[in-house]
N, C-alpha and C positions, 0 to 999 in steps of 0.2 A: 556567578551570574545565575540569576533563579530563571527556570522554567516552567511558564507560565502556560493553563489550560483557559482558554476565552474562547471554543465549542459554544454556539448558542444550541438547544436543540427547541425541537416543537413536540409535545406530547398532547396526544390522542386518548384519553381515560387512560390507564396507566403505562402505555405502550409510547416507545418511542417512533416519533411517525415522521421526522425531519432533523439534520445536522446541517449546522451552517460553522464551517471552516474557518478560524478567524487566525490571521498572520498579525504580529506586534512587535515593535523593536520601543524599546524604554532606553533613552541614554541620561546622559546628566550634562551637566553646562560644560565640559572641555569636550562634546561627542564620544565619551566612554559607554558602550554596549552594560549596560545594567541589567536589563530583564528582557526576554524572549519572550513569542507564544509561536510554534509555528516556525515558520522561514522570515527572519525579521529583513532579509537580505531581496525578499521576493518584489519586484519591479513592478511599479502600474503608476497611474496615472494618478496625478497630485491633485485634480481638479480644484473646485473652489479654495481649498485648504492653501493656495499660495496668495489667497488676498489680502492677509498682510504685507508679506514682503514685495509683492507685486507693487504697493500705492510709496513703499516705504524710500523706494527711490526720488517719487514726488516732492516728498517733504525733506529728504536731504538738498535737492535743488531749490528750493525757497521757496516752491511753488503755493504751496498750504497757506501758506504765510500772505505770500502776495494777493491771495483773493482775499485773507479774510475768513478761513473757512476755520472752523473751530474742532471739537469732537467727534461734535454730530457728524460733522460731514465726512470726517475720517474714518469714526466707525460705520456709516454707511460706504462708502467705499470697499469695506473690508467685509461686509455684508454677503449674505444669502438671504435675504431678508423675503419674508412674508406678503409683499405686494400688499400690504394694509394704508391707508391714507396718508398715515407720519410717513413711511417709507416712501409714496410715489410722490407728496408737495417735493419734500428734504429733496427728490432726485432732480426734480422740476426745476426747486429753485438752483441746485448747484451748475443743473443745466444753464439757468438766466444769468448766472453769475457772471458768464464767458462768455454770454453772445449767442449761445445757442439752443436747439429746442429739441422733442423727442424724436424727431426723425434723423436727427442727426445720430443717433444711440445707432450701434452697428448690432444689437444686442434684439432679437425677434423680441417678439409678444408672448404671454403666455400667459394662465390664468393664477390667481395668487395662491402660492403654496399656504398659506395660513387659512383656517376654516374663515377665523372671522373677516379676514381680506377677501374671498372669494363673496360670502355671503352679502359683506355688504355692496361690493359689486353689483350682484344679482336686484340688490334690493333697490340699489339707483337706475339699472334697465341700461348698465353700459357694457362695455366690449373692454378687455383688458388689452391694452395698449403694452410698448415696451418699456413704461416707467414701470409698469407690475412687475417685469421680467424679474429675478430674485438679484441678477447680476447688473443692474443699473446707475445701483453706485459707483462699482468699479469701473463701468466704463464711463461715466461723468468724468470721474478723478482721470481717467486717462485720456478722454478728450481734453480735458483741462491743461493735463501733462504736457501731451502735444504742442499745447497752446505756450504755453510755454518755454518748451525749449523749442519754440520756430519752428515746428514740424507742421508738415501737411498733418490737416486732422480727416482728410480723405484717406481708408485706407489702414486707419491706427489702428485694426483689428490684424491685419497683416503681418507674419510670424519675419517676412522680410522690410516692416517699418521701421525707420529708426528707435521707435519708443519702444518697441517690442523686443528689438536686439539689444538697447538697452537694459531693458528690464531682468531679459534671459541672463544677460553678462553681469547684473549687479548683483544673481541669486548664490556667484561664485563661493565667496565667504562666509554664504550661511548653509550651503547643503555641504561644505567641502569637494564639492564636483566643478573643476574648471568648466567652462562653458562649454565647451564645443564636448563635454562627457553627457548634457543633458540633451535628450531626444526631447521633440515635442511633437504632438498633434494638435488635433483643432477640440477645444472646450463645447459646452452645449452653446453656450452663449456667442461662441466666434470666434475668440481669440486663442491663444496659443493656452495648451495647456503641456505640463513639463511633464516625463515621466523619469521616474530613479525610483530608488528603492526604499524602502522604508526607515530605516536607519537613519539614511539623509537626512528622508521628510522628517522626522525626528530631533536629528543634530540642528536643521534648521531653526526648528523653534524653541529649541533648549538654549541655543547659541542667541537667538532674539531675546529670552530672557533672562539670559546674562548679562548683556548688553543693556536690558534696560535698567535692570538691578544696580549696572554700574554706571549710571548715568547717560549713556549713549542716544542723547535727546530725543532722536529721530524713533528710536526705539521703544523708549519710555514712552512718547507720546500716541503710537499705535497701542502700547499695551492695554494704557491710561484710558485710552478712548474706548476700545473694544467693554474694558471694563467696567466704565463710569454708563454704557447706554445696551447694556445687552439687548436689550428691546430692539434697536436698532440694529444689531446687528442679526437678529433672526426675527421675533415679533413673538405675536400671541400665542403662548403653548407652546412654541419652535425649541427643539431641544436643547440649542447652544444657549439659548437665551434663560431658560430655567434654568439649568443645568449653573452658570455662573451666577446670575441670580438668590441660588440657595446654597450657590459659596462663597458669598460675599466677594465675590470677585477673585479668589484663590485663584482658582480655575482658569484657564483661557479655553478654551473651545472651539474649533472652527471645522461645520462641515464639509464634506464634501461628495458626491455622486458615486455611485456607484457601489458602495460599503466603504470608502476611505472618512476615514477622520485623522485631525492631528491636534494634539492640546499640550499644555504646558502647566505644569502645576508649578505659580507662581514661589512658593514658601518654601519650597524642598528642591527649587531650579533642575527640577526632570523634565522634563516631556515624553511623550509618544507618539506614532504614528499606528492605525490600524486599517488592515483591509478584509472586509471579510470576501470570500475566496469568492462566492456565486456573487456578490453583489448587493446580496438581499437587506433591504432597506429594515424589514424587522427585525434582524440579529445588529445592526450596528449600532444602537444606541445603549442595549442590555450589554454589548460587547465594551462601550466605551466606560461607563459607571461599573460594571466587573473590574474591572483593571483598573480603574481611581481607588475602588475597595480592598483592592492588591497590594496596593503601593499605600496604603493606609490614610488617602487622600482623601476619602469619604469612610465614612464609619459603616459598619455592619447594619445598623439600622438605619434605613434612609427615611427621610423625610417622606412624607406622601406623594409630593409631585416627582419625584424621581424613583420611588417606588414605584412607582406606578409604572417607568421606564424601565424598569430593569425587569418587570416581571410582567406580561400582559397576558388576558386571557385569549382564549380561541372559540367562536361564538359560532356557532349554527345559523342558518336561516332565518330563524324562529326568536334567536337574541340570544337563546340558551349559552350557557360556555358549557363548553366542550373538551377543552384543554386547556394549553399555557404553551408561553415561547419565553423560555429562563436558561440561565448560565446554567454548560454542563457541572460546574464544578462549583 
């Protein structure tokens, strides 16, 4: 099992002036521990990173099906998406599809994480509502859910709803954590978010990409989707979205809050999970492309738009740069 250094640091003219901590568990499609960084065993919180298998209960109940809803609407679902125009109609209409409208979204308001979603906001003189929320897919698809299997859709944020003890009990098979072994709290967005260890998060989507390699439909077709609309699934400049993008869809990608990511290298059926230790939003993307580079899943030389990711400068007041924020190793 190789042991792997994913340290982001931050350098100051030639002096190191910052280290950001980064924990990674690497398994392969039967959940075999392949590569380490760190404690791959260390516990936190899965945030957005489970909204594939979150929606993927959905569509084994026929629900997908029954409205009608295609890719788009699956990979927005499985979204953090950018709060940009495509993202808030696409949540709009999934919302009209079933009858209901933005307030029904259990999911606040928030302004759009993508520059050009925010800017063009600004430029129309509006107030970002909770279709901009990043998380408004997912909760479409799970109003929808509700709707479906006859549940109150008052409430479906609720960690004690039907659809949510659903959802926690279908995660069984893909973290290898019976149900009642997953803790959960409450996500930014409202609903339940699960926490386990990295590993899991790991075997989770290594075990998803097994399953869709081996025809497992419901599988295949979350992969399919995430793939065929990265756009959708983060937006303009959003990392998950380059990032697969400029892998021609090899890649799965999915953010999530805090320093967690978890991705699945379609071709070589690995995946990983990473957390960097503070949190810090600038070490986890140079963390996530270090360890594709690791695993020989991106080449040594990157492309620009993701060079650009792995190595960023550190700028002054003035614009000047000053440093850089790059993999220790």
């Amino acid at each position: 099992m190789r042991e792997l250094d994913l340290d982001i640091i931050v350098t100051r003219g030639s002096v190191v002036e910052s280290r950001h901590a980064v924990h990674a568990a690497v398994v392969d499609g039967a959940g075999t521990l392949v590569a380490t960084a760190r404690s791959p065993d260390l516990v936190c919180h899965w945030r957005s990173c489970a909204k594939p298998l979150q929606v993927h209960p959905f569509l084994v109940a026929g629900g997908v099906d029954a409205l009608g809803w295609g890719d788009a609407e699956l990979a927005l679902a499985c979204a953090s998406h950018g709060g940009e125009p495509e993202h808030v109609a696409l949540a709009a209409a999934m919302l009209r599809s079933i009858g209901l409208e933005e307030g029904d979204l259990a999911c606040g308001a928030h302004q759009p994480l993508s520059g050009r979603g925010g800017r063009l906001l600004r430029e129309q003189g509006r107030e970002a509502g909770r279709l901009h929320n990043n998380c408004s897919g997912k909760h479409a698809a799970m109003l929808a859910a509700a709707l479906h299997l006859r549940q109150p859709t008052l409430g479906y944020e609720r960690p004690d709803h039907p659809l949510q003890r659903g959802i926690r009990a279908s995660l069984a098979p893909w973290t290898g954590l019976a149900d009642g072994a997953l803790d959960v709290a409450t996500d930014g967005c409202g609903v339940p978010v699960f926490i386990l260890a990295l590993r899991h998060m790991a075997t989770a989507y290594a075990r998803l990409g097994r399953a869709a390699a081996g025809g497992e439909t419901a599988a295949a077709r979350v992969v399919a989707a995430m793939s065929r609309y990265p756009f959708l699934v983060g937006g303009t400049e959003r990392f998950d979205t380059v990032l697969m993008e400029e892998s021609g869809g090899r890649i799965l990608a999915k953010v999530g809050a805090e320093g967690v990511h978890t991705v699945l290298v379609r071709d070589q059926g690995v995946a990983f999970a990473i957390k960097v230790e503070d949190g810090s939003p600038r070490a986890q993307y140079p963390a996530v492309l270090r360890l594709l580079q690791c695993l020989d899943a991106l080449p040594a030389s990157l492309p620009p738009r993701l060079h650009d990711l792995l190595v960023t400068p550190v700028h002054d007041t003035r614009g000047d740069v000053v440093g850089v924020v790059r993999p220790a190793a």
